[in-house]
C-alpha positions in Angstrom: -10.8 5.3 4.1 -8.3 3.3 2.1 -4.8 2.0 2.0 -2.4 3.4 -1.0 0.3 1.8 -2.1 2.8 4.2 -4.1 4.0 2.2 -7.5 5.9 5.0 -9.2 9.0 3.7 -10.9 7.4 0.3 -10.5 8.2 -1.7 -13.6 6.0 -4.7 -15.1 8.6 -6.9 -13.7 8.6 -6.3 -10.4 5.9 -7.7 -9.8 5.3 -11.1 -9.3 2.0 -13.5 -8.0 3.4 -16.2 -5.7 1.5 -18.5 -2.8 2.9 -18.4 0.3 2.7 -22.0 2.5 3.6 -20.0 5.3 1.2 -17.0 5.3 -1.7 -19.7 4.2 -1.1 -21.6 7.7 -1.1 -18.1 9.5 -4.6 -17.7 7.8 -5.4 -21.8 9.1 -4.2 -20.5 13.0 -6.7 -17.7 12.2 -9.8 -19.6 10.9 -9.1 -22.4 14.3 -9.2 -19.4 16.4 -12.4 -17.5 15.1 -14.5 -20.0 13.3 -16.8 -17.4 13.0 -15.5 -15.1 10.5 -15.0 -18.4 8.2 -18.5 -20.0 7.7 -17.5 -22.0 4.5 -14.6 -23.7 6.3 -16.5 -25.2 9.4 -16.0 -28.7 8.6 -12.6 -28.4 8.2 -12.5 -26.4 11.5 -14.4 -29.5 12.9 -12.6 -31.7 12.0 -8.8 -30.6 13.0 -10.4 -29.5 16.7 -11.3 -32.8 17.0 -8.4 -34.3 16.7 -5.9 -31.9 17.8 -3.4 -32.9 20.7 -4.3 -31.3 24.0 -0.9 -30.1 24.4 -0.5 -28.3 20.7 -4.1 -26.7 21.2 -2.5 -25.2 24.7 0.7 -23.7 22.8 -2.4 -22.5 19.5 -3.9 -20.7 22.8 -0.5 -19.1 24.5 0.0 -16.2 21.1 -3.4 -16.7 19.2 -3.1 -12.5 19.2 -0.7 -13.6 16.3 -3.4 -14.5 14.5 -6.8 -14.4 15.8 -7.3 -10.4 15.8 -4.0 -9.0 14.1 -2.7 -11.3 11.0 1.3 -10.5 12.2 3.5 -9.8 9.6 5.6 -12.4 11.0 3.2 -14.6 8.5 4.8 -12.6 5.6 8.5 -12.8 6.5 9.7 -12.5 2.5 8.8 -8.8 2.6 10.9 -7.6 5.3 14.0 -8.8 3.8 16.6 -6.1 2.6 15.7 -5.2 -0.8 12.0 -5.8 -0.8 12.5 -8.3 -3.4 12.4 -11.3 -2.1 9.8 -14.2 -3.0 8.1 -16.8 -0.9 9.7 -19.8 -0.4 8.4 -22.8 -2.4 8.2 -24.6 0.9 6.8 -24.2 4.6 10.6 -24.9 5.1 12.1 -22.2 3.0 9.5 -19.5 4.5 10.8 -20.5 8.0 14.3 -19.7 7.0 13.5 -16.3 6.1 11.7 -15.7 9.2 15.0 -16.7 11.0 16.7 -13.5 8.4 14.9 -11.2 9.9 16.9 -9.0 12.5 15.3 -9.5 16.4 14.0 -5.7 16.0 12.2 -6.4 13.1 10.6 -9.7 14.4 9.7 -8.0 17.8 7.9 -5.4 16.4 6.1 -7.2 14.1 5.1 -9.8 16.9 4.4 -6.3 19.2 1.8 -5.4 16.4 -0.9 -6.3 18.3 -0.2 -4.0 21.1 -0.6 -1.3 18.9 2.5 0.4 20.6 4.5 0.9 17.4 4.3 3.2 14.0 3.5 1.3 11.4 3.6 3.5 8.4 6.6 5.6 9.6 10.4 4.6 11.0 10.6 5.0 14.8 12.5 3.9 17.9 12.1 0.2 18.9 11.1 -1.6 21.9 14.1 -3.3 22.3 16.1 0.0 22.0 14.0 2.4 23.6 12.9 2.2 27.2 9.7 3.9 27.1 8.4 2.2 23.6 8.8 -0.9 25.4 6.9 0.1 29.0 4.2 0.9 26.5 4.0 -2.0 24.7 4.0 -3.6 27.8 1.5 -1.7 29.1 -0.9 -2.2 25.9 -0.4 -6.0 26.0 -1.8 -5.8 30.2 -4.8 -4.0 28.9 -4.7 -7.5 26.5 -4.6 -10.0 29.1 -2.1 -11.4 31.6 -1.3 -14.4 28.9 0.0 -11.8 25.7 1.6 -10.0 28.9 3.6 -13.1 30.1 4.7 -13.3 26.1 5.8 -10.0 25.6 7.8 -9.8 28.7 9.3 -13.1 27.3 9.5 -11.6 24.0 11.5 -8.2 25.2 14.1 -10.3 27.6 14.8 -13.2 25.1 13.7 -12.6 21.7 16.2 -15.8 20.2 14.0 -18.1 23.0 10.5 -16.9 21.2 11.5 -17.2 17.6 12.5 -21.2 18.8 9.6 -21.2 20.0 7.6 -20.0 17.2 9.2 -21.9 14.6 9.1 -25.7 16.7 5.2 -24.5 17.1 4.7 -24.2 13.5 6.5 -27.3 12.2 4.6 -29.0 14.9 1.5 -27.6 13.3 2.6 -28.5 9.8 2.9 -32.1 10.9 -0.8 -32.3 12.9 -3.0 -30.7 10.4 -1.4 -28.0 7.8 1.1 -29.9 5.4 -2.8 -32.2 4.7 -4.9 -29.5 3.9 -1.3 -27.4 1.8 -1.3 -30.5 -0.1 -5.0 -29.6 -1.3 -4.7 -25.9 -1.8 -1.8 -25.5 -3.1 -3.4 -26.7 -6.3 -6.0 -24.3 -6.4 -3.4 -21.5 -5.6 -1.0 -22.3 -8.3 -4.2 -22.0 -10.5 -5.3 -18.8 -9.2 -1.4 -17.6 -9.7 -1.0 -19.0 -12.9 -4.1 -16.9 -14.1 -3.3 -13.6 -12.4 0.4 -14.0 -14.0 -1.1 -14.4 -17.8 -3.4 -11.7 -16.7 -0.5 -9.3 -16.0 1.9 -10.2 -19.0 -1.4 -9.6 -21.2 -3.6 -6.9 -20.1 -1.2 -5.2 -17.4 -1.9 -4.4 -13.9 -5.1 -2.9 -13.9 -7.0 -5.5 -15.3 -5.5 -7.8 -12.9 -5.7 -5.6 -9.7 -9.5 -5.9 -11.1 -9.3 -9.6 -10.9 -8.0 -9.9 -7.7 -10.9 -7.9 -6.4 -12.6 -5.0 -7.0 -12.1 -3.5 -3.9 -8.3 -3.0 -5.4 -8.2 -0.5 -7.8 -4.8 1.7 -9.8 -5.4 5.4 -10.7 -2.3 4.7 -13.2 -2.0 8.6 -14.1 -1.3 8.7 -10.1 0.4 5.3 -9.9 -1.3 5.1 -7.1 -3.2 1.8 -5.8 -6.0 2.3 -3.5 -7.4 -0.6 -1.7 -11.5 -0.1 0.3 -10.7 -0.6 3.6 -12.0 0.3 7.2 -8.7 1.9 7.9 -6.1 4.0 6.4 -2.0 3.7 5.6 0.2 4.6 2.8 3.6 2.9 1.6 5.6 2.4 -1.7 7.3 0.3 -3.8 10.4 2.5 -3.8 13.3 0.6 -5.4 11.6 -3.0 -4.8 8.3 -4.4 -6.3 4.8 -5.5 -5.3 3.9 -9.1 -4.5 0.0 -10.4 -5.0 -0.4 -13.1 -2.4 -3.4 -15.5 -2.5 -5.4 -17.1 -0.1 -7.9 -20.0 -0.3 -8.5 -20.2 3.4 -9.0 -16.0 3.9 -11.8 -14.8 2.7 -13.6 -12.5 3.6 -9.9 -10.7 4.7 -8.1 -8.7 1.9 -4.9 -7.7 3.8 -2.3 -5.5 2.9 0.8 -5.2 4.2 1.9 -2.0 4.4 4.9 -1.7 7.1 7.4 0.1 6.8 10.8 -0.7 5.0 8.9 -3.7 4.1 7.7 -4.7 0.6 4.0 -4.2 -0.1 1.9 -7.3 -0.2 -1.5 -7.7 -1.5 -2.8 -10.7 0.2 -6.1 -11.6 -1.2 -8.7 -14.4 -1.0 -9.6 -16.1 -4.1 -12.5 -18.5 -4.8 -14.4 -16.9 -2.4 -18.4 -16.5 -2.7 -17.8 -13.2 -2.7 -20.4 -11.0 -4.8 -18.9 -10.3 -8.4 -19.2 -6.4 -7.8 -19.8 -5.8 -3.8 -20.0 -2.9 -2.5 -17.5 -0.1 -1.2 -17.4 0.9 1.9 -18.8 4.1 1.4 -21.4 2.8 -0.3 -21.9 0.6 2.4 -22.3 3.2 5.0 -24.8 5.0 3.1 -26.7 2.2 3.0 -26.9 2.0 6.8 -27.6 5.6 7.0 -30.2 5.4 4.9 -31.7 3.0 7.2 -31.4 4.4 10.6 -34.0 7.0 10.0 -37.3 5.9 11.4 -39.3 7.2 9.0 -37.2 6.1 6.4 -37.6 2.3 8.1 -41.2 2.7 8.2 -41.8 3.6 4.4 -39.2 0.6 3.7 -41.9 -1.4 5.1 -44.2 -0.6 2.8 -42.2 -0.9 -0.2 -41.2 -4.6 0.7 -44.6 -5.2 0.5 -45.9 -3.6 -2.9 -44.5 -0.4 -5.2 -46.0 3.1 -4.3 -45.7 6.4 -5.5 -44.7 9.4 -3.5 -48.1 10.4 -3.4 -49.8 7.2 -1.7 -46.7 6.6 0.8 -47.5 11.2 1.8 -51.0 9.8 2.7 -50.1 6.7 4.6 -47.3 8.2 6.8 -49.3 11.4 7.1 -46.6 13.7 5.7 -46.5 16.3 2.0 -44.6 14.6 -1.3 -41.8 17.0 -0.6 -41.0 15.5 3.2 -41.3 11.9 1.2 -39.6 13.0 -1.9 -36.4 13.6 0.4 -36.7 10.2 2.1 -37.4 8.3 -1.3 -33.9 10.7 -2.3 -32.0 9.6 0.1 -32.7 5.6 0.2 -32.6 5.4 -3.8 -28.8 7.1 -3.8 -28.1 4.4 -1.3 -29.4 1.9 -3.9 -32.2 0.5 -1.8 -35.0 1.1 -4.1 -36.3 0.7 -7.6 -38.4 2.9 -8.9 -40.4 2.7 -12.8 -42.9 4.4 -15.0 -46.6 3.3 -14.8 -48.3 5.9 -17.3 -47.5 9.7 -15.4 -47.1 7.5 -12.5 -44.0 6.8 -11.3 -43.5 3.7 -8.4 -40.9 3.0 -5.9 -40.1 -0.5 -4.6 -37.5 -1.8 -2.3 -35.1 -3.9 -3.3 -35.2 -7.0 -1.3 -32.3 -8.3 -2.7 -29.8 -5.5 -2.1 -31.2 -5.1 1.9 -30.9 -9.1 1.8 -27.5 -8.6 1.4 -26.7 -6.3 4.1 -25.7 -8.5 6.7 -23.1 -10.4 4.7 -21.8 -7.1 3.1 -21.2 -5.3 6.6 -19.5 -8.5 7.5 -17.7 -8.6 4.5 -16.6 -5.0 4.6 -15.1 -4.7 8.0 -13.8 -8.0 8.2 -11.7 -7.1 4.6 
């Protein structure tokens, strides 16, 4: 499963490598609201709980769904202007202004998204327009909860009221804790942009999709970039370009932003400990596969232990060379085991390290 983005026709200079204030305090909402998926940033996290007004935390808690399980587009206004050519703003300022350009039908369904209740990939009616798109969406955001129920009913009778709202809730953040920590990252932002820019005026896209992470890859004889995810969408450039995003506060999340009409967006983590080559998600579920086989768990045991040939572990479990042969097959496609040449023997060994790794990698992988 993957998400394509379409560049045919896409030329060098449309695209462009730009921090975004904006979507980089959509990613701080996010790392408040699930700590969790952000292990590295817990002390930050500590430390703005602690001394976050009462009141603000209440307003963080009324449309979290913003943020906490669906990053809303509304993060990444620049992309749903006419054109699709339009860069962040400089400032958390600027970005606000061009979430006021959006039309109320574009900022309802993007603040819908997490209802589900719209097509993402494809133009269709709206939930302002159309009566039964918006009993549905109303109807998804009940199955959420009373509170993203009370907000969408709000949203769908005054939209002007909510995007006041939303705006006066993220200057107010920007004053408590984000314009501090923006102050930091920007830095390291303008870096990481810097280097992706020289990247692409010298070695071209590829090498600099590469850099960005190799879960991002071009087949340029397609012009066709595929991105490893746990889901799947498709969108173009068209007649506007492609923007690279960074992050300093998302890993492990690579998002793309795929709506449609709106300009792709790459929004990507960067100094991240993420592994230099991890793997893809296929890989990934092979690896677990591999693994859910009891016999399968049972000779990894013994290859944590010590290296055995096929012949020993057919003895131990009781089974022929053939039945282990296909096990042994079957983990060392997944990459879980080494195997070498002692004399005509020939010994299999787990690889700690790889099964070590698991954890963080399944984390990683559907959390991207």
């Amino acid at each position: 499963m993957s998400v394509h983005i379409d560049i045919a026709g896409l030329r060098p200079e449309q695209v462009a490598v730009v921090p975004s204030p904006l979507a980089e305090l959509g990613m701080a909402l996010h790392a408040l609201s699930e700590p969790a998926h952000h292990p590295g940033l817990q002390g930050w996290v500590t430390g703005v709980t602690a001394r976050l007004d009462p009141h603000l935390a209440d307003r963080m808690c009324e449309a979290d769904f913003l943020w906490r399980t669906t990053f809303s587009d509304l993060f990444m206004p620049f992309a749903g202007i006419p054109g699709r050519n339009t860069l962040p703003g400089a400032t958390l300022a600027e970005e606000l202004d061009l979430l006021d350009k959006l039309t109320d039908e574009q900022f309802v369904d993007a603040a819908l998204e997490f209802t589900c209740s719209q097509p993402y990939c494809s133009h269709g009616p709206d939930a302002l327009s159309d009566a039964e798109v918006r009993r549905r969406a109303l109807e998804l955001a009940a199955a959420r909860g009373p509170q993203q129920l009370r907000f969408s009913e709000r949203l769908l009778a005054d939209p002007p009221r909510i995007r006041a709202w939303l705006r006066q809730f993220l200057q107010d953040c920007d004053a408590a804790f984000f314009a501090e920590a923006w102050s930091r990252l920007r830095h390291q932002l303008s870096a990481d942009t810097r280097h992706k820019t020289d990247l692409l005026r010298h070695k071209g896209l590829a090498e600099t999709l590469a850099a960005v992470s190799p879960a991002v890859t071009l087949d340029e004889a397609a012009a066709d970039i595929a991105v490893d995810k746990l889901g799947e969408g498709r969108t173009t450039t068209g007649d506007g370009g492609l923007l690279l995003v960074p992050t300093s506060l998302g890993w492990p999340h690579l998002a793309v932003l795929h709506r449609y009409g709106w300009q792709p967006v790459l929004h990507y983590p960067v100094g991240s400990p993420e592994l230099a080559a991890p793997p893809t998600l296929e890989q990934l579920a092979l690896r677990m596969t591999a693994l859910s086989h009891p016999v399968r768990m049972r000779i990894c045991r013994h290859l944590a232990r010590s290296a055995y040939t096929t012949g020993e572990l057919a003895q131990v479990h009781g089974m022929t060379a053939p039945e282990i042969s296909r096990h042994l097959a079957v983990l060392k496609k997944a990459g879980l085991i080494t195997t070498r040449r002692r004399g005509r023997y020939v010994l299999h060994q787990l690889d700690v390290t790889v099964v070590a790794r698991l954890g963080s990698e399944f984390l990683e992988g559907i959390l991207r």
